[in-house]
C-alpha positions in Angstrom: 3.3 12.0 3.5 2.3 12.4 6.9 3.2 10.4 10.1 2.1 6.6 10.5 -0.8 6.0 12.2 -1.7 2.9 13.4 -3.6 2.8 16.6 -5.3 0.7 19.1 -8.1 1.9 21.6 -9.3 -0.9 24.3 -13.1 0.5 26.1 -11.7 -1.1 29.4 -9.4 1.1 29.6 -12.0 3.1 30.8 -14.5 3.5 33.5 -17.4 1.2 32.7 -19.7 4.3 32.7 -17.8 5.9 29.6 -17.3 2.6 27.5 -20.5 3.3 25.6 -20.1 6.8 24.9 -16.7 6.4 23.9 -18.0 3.6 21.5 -20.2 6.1 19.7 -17.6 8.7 19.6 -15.6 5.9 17.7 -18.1 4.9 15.2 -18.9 8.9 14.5 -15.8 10.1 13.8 -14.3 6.4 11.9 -17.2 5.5 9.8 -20.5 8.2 10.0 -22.6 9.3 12.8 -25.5 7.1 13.7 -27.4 6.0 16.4 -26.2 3.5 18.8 -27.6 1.1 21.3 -26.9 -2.0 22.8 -27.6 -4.2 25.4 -24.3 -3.9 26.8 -24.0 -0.3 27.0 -24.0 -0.7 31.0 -20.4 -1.9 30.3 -19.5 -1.8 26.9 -16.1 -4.3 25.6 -15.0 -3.2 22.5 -11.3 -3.2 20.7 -10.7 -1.0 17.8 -7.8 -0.8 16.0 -7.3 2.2 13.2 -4.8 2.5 10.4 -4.3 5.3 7.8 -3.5 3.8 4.6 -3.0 6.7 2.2 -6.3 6.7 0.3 -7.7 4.3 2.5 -8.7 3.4 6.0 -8.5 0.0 7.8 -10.6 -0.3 10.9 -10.1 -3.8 12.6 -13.5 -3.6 15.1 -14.4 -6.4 18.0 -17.5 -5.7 19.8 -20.6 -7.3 21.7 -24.1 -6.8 20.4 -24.9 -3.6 18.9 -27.0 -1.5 16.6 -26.1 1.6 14.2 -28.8 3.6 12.6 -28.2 6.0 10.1 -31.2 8.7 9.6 -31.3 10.9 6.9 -31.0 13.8 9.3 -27.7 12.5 10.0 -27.0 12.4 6.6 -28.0 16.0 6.0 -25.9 17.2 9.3 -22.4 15.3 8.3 -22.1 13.1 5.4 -18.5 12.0 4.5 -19.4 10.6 1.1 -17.4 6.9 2.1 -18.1 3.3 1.2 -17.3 0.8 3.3 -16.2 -2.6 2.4 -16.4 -5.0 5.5 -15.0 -8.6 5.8 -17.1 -10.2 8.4 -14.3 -12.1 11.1 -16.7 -13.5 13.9 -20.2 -13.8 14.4 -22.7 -12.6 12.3 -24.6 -9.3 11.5 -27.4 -8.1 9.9 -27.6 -5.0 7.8 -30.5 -2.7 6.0 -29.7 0.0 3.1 -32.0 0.9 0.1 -35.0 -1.4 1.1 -33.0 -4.5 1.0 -31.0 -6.6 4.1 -29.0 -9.4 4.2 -27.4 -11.5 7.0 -23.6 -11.9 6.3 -21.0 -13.9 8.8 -17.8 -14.8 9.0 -16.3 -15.1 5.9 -18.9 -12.7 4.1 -17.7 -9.6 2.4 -20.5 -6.3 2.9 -20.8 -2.9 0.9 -22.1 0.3 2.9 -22.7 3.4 1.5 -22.2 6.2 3.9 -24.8 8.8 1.7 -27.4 6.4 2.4 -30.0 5.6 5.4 -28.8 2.2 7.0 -30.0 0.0 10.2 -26.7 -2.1 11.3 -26.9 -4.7 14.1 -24.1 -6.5 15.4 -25.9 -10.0 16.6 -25.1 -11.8 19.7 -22.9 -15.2 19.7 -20.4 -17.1 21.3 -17.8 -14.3 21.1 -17.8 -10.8 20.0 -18.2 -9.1 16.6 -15.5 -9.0 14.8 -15.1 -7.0 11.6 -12.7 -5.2 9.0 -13.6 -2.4 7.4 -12.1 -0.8 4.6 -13.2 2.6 3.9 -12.4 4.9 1.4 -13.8 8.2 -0.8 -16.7 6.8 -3.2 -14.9 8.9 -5.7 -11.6 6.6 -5.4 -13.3 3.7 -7.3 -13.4 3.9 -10.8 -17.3 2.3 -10.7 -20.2 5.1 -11.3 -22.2 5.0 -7.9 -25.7 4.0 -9.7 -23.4 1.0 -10.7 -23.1 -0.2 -7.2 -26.2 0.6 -5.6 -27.2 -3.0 -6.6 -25.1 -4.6 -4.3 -25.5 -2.7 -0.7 -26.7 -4.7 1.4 -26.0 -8.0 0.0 -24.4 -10.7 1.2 -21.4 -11.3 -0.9 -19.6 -14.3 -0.4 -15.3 -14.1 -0.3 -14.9 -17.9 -1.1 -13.3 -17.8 -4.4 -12.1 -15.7 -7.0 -10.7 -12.1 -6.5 -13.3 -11.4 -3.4 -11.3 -14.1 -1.5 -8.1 -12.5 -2.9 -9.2 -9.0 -1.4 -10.1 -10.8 1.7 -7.2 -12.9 2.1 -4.8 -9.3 2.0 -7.4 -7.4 4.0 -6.7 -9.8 6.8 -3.2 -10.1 5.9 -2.2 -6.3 6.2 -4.5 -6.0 9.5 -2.2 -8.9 10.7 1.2 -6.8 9.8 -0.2 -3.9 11.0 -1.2 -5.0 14.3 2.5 -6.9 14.7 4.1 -3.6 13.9 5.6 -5.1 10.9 4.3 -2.4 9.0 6.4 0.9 8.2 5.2 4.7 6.8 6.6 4.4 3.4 4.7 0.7 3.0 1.3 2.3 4.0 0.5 4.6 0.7 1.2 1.4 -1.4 -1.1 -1.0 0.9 -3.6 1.1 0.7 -3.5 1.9 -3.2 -3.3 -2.0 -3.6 -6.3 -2.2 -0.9 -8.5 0.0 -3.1 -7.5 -1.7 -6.4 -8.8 -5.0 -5.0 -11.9 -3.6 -3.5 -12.5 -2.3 -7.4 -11.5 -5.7 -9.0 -13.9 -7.7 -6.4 -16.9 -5.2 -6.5 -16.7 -5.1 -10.5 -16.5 -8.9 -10.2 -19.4 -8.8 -8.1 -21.3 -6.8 -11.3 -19.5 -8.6 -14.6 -18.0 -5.8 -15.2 -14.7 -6.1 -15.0 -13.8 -5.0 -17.9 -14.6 -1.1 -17.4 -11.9 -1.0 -14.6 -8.7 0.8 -15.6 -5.4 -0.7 -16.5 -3.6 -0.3 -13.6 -6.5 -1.6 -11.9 -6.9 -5.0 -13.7 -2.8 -4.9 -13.4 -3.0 -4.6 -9.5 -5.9 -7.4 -9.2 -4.2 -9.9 -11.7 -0.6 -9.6 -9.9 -2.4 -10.3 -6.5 -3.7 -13.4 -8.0 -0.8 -14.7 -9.2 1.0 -14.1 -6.0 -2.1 -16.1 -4.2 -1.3 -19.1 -6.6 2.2 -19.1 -6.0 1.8 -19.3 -2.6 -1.1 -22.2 -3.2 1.6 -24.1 -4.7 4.8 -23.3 -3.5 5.7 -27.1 -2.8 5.0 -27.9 -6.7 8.5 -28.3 -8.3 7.2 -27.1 -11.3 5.7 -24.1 -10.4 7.9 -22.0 -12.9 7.4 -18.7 -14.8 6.1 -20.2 -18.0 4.2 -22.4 -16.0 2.4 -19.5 -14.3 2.4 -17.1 -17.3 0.6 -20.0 -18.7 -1.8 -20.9 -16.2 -2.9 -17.2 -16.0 -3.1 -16.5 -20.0 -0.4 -14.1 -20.3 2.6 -14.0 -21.9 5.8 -15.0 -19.6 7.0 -11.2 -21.0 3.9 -10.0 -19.3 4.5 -11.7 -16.1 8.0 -10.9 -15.6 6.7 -7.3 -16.2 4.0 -7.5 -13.4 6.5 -8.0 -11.0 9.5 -5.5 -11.6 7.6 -3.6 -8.5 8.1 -6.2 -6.4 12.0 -5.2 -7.3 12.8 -9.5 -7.9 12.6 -11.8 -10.9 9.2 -14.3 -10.9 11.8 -16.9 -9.9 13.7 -15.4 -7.2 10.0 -14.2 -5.5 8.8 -18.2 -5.8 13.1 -18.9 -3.8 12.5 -16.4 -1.3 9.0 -18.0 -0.2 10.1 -21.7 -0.3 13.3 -20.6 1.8 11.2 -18.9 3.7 8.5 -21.7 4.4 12.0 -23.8 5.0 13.4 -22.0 7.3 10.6 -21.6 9.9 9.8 -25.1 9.4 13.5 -25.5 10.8 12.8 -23.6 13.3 10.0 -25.5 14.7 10.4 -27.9 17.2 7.0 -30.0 16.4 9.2 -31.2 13.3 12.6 -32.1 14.9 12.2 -35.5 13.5 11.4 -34.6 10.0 14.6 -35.0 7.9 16.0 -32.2 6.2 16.0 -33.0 2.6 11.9 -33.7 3.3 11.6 -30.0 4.7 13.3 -28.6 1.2 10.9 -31.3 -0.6 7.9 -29.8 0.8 8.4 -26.4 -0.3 9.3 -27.2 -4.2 13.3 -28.1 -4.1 14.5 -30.9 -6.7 17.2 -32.7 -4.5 19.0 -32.2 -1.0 21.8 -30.4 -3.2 19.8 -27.4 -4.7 17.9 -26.8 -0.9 21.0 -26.8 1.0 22.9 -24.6 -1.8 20.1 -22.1 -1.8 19.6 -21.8 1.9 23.0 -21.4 3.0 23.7 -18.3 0.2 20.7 -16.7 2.2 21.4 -17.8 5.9 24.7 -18.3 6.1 24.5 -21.8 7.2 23.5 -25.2 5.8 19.4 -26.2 6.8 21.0 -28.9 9.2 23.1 -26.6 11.0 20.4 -23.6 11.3 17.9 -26.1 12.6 20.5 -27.2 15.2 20.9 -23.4 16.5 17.3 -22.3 16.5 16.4 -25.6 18.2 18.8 -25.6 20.8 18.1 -21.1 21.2 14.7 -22.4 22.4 15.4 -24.8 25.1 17.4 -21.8 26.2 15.1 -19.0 25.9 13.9 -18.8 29.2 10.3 -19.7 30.2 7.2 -17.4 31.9 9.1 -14.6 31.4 11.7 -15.7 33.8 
């Protein structure tokens, strides 16, 4: 595997006069060569972050008003044979491919093809464009090319079901990534995972879910059931057979899905709670909320099993670590003084 690369490019970090061009460069080399033009090319503000994800790319873009056209000229000179599936973030934008255009915004999930003519432009609003893309070989999905034709250019709409799931970890890993939390051997894995969403929510998209491959349907249906249990983390009944039923499978099954995630179903659903406990500990806002209410929000029976379970990881009861972290931040010094 090659070298982690996660990078950030700012445009004013250049002259004014180069922002534009440099934009251009950008959107050549990460996505396909088009045509640019903006109103803003006078002094262009754009952020672009980039991430290798094995067989995948993340691009997380922020950028005034714009337009991309992609001739078939272009095509002909340099065509990288991609898709690219964005999640709109801010504002909204319209796109053109095979005849058809929609107007997606924030919240809106978008399929480009890359082998195809297309007219892209960012529209203005109260902030700038922002956008994830995740781009990938066409040949990566397991979904014939005629099959998807039918929904370029379509607004598809990541409220529910496995496109919001696919949404929900697109932002997620841009989030990690751009916090650093993110480390080389993790990035083959988020990107294999990226792609087996992007399959499950495009084949969703066309009722065909049931052509994907095993390991496919495998990925998307583990991802669900980890967006559940975090839906309901503070349900004291969230148990295996409890999920295992709620999702139709055996709780053999679901104790199976998760032997990558190297923990049992139960000790995944502790390590969450503790974890929603412990930062709610941490935060001053709920100073005055008892203890034994914190470990009731996130799913604990009685005061007894919370305090048990949190010391064995922490090393301290919940009263104590709250004490610590509390009195750490009247400490830590202020305006970086």
């Amino acid at each position: 595997m090659g070298a982690l690369v996660i990078v950030t490019m700012r445009s004013e970090d250049l002259p004014a006069a180069d922002r534009f061009a440099w934009w251009s460069e950008q959107v050549a080399r990460d996505t396909a060569p088009s045509v640019v033009s903006s109103p803003h090319a006078g002094d262009f503000r754009a952020v672009v972050t980039l991430a290798d994800l094995g067989p995948a790319r993340l691009s997380a873009l922020a950028f005034p008003e714009v337009r991309a056209v992609r001739t078939r000229a272009l095509i002909r000179r340099s065509d990288p044979e991609r898709y690219g599936l964005n999640l709109i973030v801010g504002n909204a934008l319209w796109f053109s491919q095979r005849d058809r255009d929609a107007r997606v915004g924030a919240g809106d999930l978008l399929l480009h093809d890359t082998s195809q003519p297309y007219d892209s432009r960012a529209l203005p609003g109260a902030g700038p464009g922002k956008m994830l893309m995740l781009h990938f070989p066409k040949a990566a999905l397991p979904l014939p090319p005629e099959r998807l034709d039918c929904l370029l250019a379509r607004r598809l709409p990541a409220d529910a079901g496995i496109k919001a799931i696919f949404a929900s970890y697109l932002a997620s890993t841009a989030a990690a990534l751009e916090r650093g939390e993110v480390t080389e051997s993790e990035t083959e894995r988020l990107g294999e995972v990226a792609l087996n969403l992007a399959a499950a929510a495009l084949a969703a998209q066309l009722g065909a879910a049931d052509e994907l491959p095993p390991e496919t349907t495998r990925q998307a249906l583990l991802c669900r059931i980890e967006e559940y249990i975090e839906l309901n983390l503070g349900d004291p009944g969230l148990t295996p057979t409890a999920i295992a039923a709620r999702h139709h499978i055996s709780p053999g099954y679901l104790h199976r899905l998760f032997e990558s995630r190297q923990l049992t179903v139960a000790a995944w659903i502790r390590h969450l709670r503790l974890e929603r406990c412990r930062a709610d500990l941490a935060d001053p806002r709920l100073r005055l909320r008892p203890v034994g209410a914190i470990g009731d929000r996130w799913g604990f029976r009685s005061g007894a099993d919370f305090s048990r379970a949190f010391r064995a990881v922490y090393g301290l009861p919940p009263g104590d670590y709250r004490r610590e972290a509390l009195e750490s931040e009247v400490r830590q010094p202020r305006g970086g003084q």
